[in-house]
N, C-alpha and C positions, 0 to 999 in steps of 0.2 A: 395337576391332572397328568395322569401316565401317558407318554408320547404312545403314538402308532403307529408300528413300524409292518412295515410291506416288504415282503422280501419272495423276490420273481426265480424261482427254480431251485429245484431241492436236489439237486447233483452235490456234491460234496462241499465245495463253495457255501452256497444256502444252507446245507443243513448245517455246519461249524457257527456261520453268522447268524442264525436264529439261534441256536443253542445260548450263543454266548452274551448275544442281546437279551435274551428271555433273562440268564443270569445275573441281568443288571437291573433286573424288573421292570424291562420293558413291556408293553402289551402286541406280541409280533404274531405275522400270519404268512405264513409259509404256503406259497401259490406254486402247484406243481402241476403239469397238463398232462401227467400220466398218471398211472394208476396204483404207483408206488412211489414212493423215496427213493433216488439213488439207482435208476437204472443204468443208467452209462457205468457206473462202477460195480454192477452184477458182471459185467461182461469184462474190465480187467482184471488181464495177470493170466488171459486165457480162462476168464470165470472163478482165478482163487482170489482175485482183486490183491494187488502191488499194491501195498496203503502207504509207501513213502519209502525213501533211501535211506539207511543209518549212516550213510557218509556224515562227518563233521558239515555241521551247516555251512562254514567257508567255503566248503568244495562242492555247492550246490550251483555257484554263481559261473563255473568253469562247464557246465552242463546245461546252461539257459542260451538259449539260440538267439532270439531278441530281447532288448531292454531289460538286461541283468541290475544297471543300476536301478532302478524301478521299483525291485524287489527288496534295497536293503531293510528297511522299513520293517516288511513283513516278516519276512525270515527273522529276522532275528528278533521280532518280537513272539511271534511263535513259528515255534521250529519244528522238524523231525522228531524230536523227543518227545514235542510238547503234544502232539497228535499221537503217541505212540501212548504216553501217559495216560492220555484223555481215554482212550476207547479201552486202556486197560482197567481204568478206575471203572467203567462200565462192564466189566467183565470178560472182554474180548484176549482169549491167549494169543499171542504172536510169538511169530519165530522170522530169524533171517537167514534168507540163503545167499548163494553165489552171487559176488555185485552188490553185497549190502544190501537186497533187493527184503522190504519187510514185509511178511505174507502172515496170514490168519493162520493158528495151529491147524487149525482141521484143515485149511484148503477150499474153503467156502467161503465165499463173497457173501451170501446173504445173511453170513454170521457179521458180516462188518456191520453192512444196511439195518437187521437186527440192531446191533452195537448203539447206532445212529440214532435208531428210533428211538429207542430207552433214553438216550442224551436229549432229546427233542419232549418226551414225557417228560421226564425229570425239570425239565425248565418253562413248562407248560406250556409251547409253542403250540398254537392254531394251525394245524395242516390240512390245507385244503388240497384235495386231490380231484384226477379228472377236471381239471380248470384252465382252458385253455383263454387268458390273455388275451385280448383283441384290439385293445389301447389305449393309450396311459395318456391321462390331461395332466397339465401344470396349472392350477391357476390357484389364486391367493396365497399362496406358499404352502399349498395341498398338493396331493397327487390323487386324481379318479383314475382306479384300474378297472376297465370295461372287460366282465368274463363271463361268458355263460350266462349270460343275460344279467347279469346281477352285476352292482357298482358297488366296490367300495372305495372307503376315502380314506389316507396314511400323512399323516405328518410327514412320515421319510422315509424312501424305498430305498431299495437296493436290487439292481436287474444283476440276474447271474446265471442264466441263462444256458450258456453252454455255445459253444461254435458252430460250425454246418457240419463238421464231420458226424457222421454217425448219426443221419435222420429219425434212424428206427426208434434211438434211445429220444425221440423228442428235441434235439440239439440239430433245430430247422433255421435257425439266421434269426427268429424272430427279435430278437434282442438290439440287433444290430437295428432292426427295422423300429424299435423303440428309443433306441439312445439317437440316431440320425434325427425320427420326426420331434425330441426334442433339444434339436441343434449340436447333437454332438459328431466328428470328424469318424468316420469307419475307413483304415488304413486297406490296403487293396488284401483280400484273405485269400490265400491260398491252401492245400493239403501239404500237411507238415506231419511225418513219419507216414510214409506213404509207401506201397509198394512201388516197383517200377516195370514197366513195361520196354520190352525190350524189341527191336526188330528183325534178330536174326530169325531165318527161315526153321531152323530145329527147335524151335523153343516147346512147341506140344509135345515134343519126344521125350522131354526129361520133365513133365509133369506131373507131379507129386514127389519127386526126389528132394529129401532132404538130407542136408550136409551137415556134419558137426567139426566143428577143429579147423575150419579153413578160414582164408583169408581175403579179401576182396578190395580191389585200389582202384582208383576213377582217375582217369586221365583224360587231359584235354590239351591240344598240337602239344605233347610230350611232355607236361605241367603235371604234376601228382597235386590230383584236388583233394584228394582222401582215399583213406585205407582203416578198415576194421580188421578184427579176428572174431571168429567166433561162431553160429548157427546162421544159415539161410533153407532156403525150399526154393523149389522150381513150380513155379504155374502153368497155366495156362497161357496167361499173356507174357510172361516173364520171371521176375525176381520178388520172395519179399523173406520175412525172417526178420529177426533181431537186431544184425549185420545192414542188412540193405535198406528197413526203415531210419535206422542213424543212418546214413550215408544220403538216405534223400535230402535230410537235412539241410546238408551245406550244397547241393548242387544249383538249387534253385538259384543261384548269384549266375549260374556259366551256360545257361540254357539255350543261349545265343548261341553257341559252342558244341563240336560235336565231342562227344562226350562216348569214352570206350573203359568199360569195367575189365578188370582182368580178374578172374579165380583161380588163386593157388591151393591148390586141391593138400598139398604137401608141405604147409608153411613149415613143419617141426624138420625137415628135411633140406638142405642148401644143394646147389646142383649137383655137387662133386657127389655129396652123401645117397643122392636120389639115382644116381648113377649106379654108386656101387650095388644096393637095395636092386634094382633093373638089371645089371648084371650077375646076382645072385639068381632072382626070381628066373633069367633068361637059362640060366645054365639047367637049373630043373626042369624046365619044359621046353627042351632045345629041340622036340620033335615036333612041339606042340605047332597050332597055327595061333598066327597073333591074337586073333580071336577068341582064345579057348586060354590063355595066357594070363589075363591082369585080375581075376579073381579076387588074387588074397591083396591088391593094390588098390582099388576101387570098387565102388558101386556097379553093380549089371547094368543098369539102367544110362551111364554114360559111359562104358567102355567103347560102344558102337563110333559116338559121335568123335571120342576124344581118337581112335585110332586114324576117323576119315579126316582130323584136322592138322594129324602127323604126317598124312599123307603117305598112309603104309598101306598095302593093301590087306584087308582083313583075315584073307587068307594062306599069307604070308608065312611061311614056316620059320621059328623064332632064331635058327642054326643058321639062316638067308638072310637076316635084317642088316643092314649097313650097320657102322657108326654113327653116320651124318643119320639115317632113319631114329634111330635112338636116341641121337640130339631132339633131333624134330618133337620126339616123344616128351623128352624131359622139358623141350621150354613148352609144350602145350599145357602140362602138368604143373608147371609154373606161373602159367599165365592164360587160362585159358578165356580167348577174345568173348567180349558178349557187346555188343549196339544198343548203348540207350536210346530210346524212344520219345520216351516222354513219362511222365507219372498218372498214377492210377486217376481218377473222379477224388474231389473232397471228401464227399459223401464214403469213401473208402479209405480215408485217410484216420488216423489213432487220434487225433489232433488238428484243429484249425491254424494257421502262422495268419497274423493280422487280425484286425479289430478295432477296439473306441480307441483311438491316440491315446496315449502315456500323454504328451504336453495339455490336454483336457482333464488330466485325472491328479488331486493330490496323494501324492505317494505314500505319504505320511498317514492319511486319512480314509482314501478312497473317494473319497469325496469327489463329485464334479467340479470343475471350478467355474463350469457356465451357471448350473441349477443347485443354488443349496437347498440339502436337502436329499439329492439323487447323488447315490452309489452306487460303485461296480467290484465285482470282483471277479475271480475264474479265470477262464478260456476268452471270455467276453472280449477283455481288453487283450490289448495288441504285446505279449509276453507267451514266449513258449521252451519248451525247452525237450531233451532227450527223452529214452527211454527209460526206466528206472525205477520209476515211481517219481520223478521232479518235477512233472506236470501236476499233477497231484498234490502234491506239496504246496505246490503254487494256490493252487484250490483252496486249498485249507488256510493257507497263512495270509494270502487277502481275503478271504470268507472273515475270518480273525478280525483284522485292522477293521474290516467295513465295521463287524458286530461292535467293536468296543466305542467305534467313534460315530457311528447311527444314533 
């Protein structure tokens, strides 16, 4: 008699392990409480959906923020490639850009989700949609999942769920709230790739400014916690971008700590070089007022702030300016101060950090090692990692392991 298999949320995780359970002639049923497949991944990559890193799989492990050992299992049983392959044997063209980063040819995420479906037909997986979960029994080596009034019974599930980040895509804890009532460890979750909220008094002024090419370092009592290159924006409460969601990353460990970001507006540039650049610019508009001055050197939108933080007065004529003022200029340009806060709501976060324990889960399997029977894969469990496309991967490559060993 053909096992029946359950498998709890069709974000990328779920759709890979059904696909690949169906392919071993399982009888599976894919339980999703929205209204589509794969909404959290309509909304990566900025909507052209990041479907994984072309990095060498080795250099995935250097990019996972908790329990990298965890992942060898997965990864290398299916990898980067192996998802790249999959959704092209379905039809799906790709292309990579900057960062290894692999994206759909057209730029459209619902051609992935599309991609998905066809792989989920293809292996006649049962998708039930609009089903929202209410609670799962354990008893005689069954699983009853209670949803929308209706009960069905699975030989062996798999909850994959998704994290708290990003409520709207359906990714509401309830998972967490399944694998606890049966008996599994939920590590404390926090918002991982997060913006950050800052406390200096100017932060609404530079609200919608975004930065490309710059550099940003987090110090704490004079320790460098980290440093990126690369794109950020200015909010309304603070910082987020490319740049500043890796950097929430690693902060979380110093939070005890006051913690001061610096932005080098000019990292292609070392003091001496940024000097000469400033005494060029200075000699052509030596009638000018400071103000009407750094044009072709910055943004309009932060000339105001960075001149009040050199402590020049703005209408200072550039033929007047000290040395020591033009010092002040160049380490503002260098390092310009910003006051961590604290980080955004989870619920705003790219990503949940924390979940079911790694020591409850076989790595090999996915397997629970309290309930045979119940699997996990995704976000669920306590494994996260950068920006990239490695989260993602991560989806895919335990979605994998659960499918072949379900």
């Amino acid at each position: 008699m053909t096992e029946n298999i359950g498998i709890i949320g069709a974000g990328p995780s779920g759709i890979v392990a059904a696909g690949i359970a169906g392919s071993l002639g399982k009888d599976v049923t894919l339980i999703e409480k929205n209204e589509r497949i794969g909404k959290k991944l309509f909304i990566t990559g900025k909507g052209r959906c990041n479907i994984t890193n072309s990095a060498p799989i080795e250099d995935f492990f250097d990019k996972v923020m908790r329990n990298k050992t965890f992942l060898y299992s997965s990864f290398y049983t299916f990898n980067n490639i192996d998802i790249m392959n999959l959704l092209e044997d379905y039809g799906l063209k790709i292309k990579i850009e900057r960062g290894n980063r692999v994206f759909p040819a057209s730029n459209k995420s619902s051609d992935v989700i599309s991609t998905f479906h066809k792989f989920l037909q293809d292996k006649n997986v049962s998708i039930e949609l609009n089903t929202k979960v209410e609670k799962i029994i354990f008893t005689d080596n069954r699983f009853t999942v209670l949803a929308n009034d209706r009960k069905y019974i699975f030989d062996k599930l798999l909850l994959c769920t998704g994290g708290k980040s990003y409520p709207s895509t359906g990714s509401t804890g309830d998972g967490y709230r399944f694998a606890k009532e049966l008996g599994h460890s939920i590590t404390p979750l926090r918002p991982s790739l997060v913006p950050i909220v800052l406390s200096d008094s100017w932060v609404k002024e530079l609200q919608g400014l975004s930065l490309k090419n710059v550099k940003i370092s987090a110090f704490s009592s004079g320790k460098l916690l980290y440093e990126e290159f690369g794109e950020m924006v200015f909010t309304h409460y603070g910082i987020s971008g490319p740049i500043v969601l890796s950097m929430s990353n690693y902060l979380h460990k110093y939070l005890e700590k006051d913690i001061t970001i610096f932005l080098d507006l000019k990292p292609a540039l070392d003091f001496e070089k940024l000097d000469n650049r400033l005494l060029r610019d200075f000699n052509q508009n030596a009638n000018k007022q400071i103000k009407n001055s750094l044009d072709d050197l910055l943004p309009q939108k932060i000339i105001p702030l960075i001149i009040t933080l050199s402590k020049i007065h703005p209408e200072k004529v550039i033929n007047q300016i000290t040395k020591e003022e033009r010092k002040n200029l160049i380490s503002i340009l260098k390092g310009f101060p910003m006051n961590f806060k604290s980080f955004r709501p989870i619920e705003e976060a790219i990503i949940t950090s924390g979940g079911i324990s790694i020591k409850e889960i076989n790595p090999s399997t996915m397997e629970s090692k309290i309930i045979p029977g119940l699997f996990f894969s995704g976000e669920i469990i306590d494994v996260d990692a950068l920006t990239g496309g490695f989260n993602l991967q991560i989806a895919y490559s335990t979605g994998y392991l659960a499918g072949i060993n379900i």
